[in-house]
C-alpha positions as CSV (number, residue, x, y, z in Angstrom):
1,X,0.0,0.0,0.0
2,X,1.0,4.0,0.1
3,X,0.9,6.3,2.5
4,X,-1.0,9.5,1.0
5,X,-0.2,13.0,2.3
6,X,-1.5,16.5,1.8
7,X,0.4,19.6,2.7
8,X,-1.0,22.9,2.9
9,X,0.3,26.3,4.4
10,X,-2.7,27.2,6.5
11,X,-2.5,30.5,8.6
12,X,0.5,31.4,7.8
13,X,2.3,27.4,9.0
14,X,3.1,24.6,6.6
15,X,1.2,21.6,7.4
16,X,0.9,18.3,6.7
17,X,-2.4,16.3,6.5
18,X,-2.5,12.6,6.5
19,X,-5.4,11.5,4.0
20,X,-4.5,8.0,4.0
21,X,-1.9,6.0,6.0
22,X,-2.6,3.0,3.6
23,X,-4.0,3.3,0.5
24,X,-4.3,0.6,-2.0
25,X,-4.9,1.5,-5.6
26,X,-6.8,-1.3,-6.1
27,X,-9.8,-0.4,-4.0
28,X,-9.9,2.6,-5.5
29,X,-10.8,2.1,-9.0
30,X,-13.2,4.4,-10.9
31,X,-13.3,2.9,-15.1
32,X,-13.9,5.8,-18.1
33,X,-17.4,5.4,-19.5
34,X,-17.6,2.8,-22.2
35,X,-17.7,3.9,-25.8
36,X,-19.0,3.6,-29.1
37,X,-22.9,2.2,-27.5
38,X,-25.1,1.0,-30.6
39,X,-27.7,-0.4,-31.1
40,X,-30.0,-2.6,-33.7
41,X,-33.7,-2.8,-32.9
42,X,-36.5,-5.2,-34.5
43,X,-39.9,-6.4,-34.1
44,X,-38.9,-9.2,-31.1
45,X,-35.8,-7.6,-29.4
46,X,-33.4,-4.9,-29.6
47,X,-29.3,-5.4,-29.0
48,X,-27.4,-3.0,-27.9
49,X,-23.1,-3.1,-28.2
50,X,-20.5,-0.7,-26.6
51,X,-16.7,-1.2,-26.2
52,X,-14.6,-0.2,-23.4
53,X,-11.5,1.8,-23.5
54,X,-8.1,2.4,-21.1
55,X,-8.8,-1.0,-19.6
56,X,-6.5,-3.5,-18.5
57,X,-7.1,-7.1,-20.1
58,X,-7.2,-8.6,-16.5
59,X,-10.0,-6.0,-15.5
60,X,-11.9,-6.5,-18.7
61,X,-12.9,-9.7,-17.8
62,X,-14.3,-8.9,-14.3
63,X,-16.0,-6.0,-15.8
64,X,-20.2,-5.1,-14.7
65,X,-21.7,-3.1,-16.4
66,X,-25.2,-1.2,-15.8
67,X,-28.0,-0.6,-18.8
68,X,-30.1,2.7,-18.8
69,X,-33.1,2.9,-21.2
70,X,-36.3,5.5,-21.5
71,X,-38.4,6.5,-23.6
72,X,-37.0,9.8,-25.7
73,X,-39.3,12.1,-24.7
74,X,-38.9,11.3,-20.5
75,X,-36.7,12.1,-18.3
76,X,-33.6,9.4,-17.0
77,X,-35.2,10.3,-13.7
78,X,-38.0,7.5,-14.6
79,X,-35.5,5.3,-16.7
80,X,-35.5,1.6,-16.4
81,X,-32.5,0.4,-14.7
82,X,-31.0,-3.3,-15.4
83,X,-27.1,-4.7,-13.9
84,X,-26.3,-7.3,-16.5
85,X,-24.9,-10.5,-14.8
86,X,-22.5,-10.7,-17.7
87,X,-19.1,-9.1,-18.3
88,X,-19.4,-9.0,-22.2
89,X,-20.1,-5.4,-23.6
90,X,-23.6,-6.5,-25.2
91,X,-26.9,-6.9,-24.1
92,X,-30.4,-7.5,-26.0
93,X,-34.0,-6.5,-24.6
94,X,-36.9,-8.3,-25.3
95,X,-39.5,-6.4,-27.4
96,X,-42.0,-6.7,-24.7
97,X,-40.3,-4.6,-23.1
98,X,-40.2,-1.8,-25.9
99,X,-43.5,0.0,-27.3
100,X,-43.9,0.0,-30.9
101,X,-43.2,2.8,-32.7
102,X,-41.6,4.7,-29.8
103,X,-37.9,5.9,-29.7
104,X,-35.7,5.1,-26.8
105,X,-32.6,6.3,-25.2
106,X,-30.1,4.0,-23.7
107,X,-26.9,4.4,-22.0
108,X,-24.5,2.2,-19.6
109,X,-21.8,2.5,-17.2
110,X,-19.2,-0.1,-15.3
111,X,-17.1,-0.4,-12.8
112,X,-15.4,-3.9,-11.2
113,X,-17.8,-6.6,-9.8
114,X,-19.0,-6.6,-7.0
115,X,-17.9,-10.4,-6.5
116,X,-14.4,-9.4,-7.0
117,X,-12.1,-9.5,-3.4
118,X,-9.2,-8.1,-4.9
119,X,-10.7,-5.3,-6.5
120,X,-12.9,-2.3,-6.1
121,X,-14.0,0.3,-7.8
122,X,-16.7,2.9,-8.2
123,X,-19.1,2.8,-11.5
124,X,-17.8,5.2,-13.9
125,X,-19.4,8.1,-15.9
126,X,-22.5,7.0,-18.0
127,X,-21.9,6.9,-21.8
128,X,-23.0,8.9,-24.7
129,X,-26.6,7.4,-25.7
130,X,-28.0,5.6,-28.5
131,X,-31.8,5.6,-29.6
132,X,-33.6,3.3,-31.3
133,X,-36.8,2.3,-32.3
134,X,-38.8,-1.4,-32.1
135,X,-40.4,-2.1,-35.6
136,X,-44.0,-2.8,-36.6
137,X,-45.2,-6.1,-36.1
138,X,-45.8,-7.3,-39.6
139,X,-49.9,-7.7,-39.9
140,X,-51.1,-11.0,-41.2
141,X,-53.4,-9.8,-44.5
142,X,-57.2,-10.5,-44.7
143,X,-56.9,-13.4,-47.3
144,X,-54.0,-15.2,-45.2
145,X,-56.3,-14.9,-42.3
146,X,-59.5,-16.0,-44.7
147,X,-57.9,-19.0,-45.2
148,X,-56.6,-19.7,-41.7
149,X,-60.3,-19.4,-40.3
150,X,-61.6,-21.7,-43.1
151,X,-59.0,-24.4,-42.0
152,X,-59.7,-24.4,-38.3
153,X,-63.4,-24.0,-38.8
154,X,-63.4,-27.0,-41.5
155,X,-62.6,-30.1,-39.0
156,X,-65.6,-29.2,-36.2
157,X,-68.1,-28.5,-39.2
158,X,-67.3,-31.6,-41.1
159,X,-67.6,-33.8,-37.6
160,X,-71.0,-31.8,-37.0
161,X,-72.5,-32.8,-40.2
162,X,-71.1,-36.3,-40.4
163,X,-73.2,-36.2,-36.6
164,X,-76.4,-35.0,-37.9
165,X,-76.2,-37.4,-41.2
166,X,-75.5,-40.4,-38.4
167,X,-78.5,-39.2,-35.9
168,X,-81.5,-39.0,-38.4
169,X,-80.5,-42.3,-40.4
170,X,-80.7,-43.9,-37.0
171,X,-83.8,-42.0,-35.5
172,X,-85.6,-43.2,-39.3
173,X,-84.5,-46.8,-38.9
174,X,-86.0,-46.8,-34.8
175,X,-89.2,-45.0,-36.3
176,X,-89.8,-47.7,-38.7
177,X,-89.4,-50.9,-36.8
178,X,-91.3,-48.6,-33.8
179,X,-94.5,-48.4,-36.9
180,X,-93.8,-52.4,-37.2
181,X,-94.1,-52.7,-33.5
182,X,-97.1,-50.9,-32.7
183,X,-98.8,-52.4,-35.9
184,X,-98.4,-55.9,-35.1
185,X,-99.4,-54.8,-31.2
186,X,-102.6,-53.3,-33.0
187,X,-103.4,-56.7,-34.8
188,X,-102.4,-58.8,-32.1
189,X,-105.1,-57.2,-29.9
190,X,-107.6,-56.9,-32.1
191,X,-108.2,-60.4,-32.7
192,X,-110.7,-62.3,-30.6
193,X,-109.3,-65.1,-28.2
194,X,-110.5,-68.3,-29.2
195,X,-113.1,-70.2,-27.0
196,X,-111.2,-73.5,-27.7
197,X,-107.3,-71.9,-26.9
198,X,-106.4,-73.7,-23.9
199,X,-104.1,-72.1,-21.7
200,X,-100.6,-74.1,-22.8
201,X,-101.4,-72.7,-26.3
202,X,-102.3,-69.1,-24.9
203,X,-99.1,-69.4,-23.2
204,X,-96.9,-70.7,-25.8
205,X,-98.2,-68.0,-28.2
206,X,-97.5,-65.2,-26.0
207,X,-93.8,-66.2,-25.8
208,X,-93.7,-66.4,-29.1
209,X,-94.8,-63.1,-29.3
210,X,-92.4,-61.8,-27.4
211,X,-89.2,-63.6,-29.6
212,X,-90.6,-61.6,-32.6
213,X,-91.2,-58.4,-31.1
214,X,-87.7,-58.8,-29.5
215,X,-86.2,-59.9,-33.0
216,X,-87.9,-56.7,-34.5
217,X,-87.1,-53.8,-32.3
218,X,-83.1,-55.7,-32.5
């Protein structure tokens, strides 16, 4: 470490004034601003891309950095603030995120990390801004869409009318062996019973009644 001094005449008297009796250069780090911030914006995300300058390689890599974006027209009072958890001199925001058709500002700064034990440092002076603008969302047109609807639409209409077809073919065939039943019920009653139709026979007749009325409705 070094031993840092001022001296002064004060009053009339030269003095000396201890600032630090141990300073350490390396706690006491304060980066220039990064340069050369651009940026590319589209309709999903814009990237932005700086480079850093007066920076030792063994710093560079232990490097965070600190994104500040508004809208043009506001003040960096209300700004959104993000610390990227990466040392690489790029970072990309999702479009939503970003109005359309809006410009934005956007600016960053760095200093060491914060995880860093042998170094320290103060974030430096913000850099010169860039402003960009997230494009227009290309609309689908009407006759893409047309066609779209038609497909989706085509599957529960054809299933509905393949229903309909399969409900009154069998609703016809249970009316017409119904007409059979209730015709044969109709004759079946309006005959007279027999004087000489013993019981065994009424019996045997009934049952057989039933096997046919069971074989028609079937």
């Amino acid at each position: 470490g070094y031993r840092v001094s001022l001296q002064g005449n004060f009053f009339g008297c030269n003095q000396t004034y201890m600032a630090f009796l141990e300073y350490n250069p390396r706690k006491h780090i304060k980066l220039d601003p990064p340069l050369n911030i651009q940026s590319n914006a589209t309709a999903s995300k814009c990237q932005i891309w700086w480079s850093v300058w007066n920076v030792p390689w063994y710093l560079a890599e232990i490097l965070q950095y600190e994104l500040q974006y508004k809208e043009y027209s506001t003040s960096w009072e209300v700004a959104m603030n993000k610390t990227l958890p990466s040392s690489l001199p790029q970072v990309e925001i999702d479009a939503t995120e970003l109005r359309s058709g809006v410009a934005y500002a956007a600016r960053v700064r760095c200093k060491v990390s914060e995880n860093e034990n042998s170094y320290h440092s103060q974030w430096s002076e913000w850099s010169q801004t860039t402003v960009f603008k997230r494009a227009d969302v290309p609309k689908v047109s009407e006759k893409i869409l047309n066609i779209k609807t038609l497909q989706y639409l085509f599957i529960p209409l054809s299933f509905g009318t393949l229903l309909y077809l399969f409900w009154n073919c069998k609703l016809s065939s249970r009316t017409q062996k119904n007409s059979i039943f209730f015709k044969w019920c109709f004759l079946t009653l309006g005959q007279k019973a027999s004087p000489a139709l013993t019981f065994p026979r009424q019996l045997l007749s009934f049952s057989h009644s039933i096997v046919c009325t069971a074989g028609i409705l079937r």
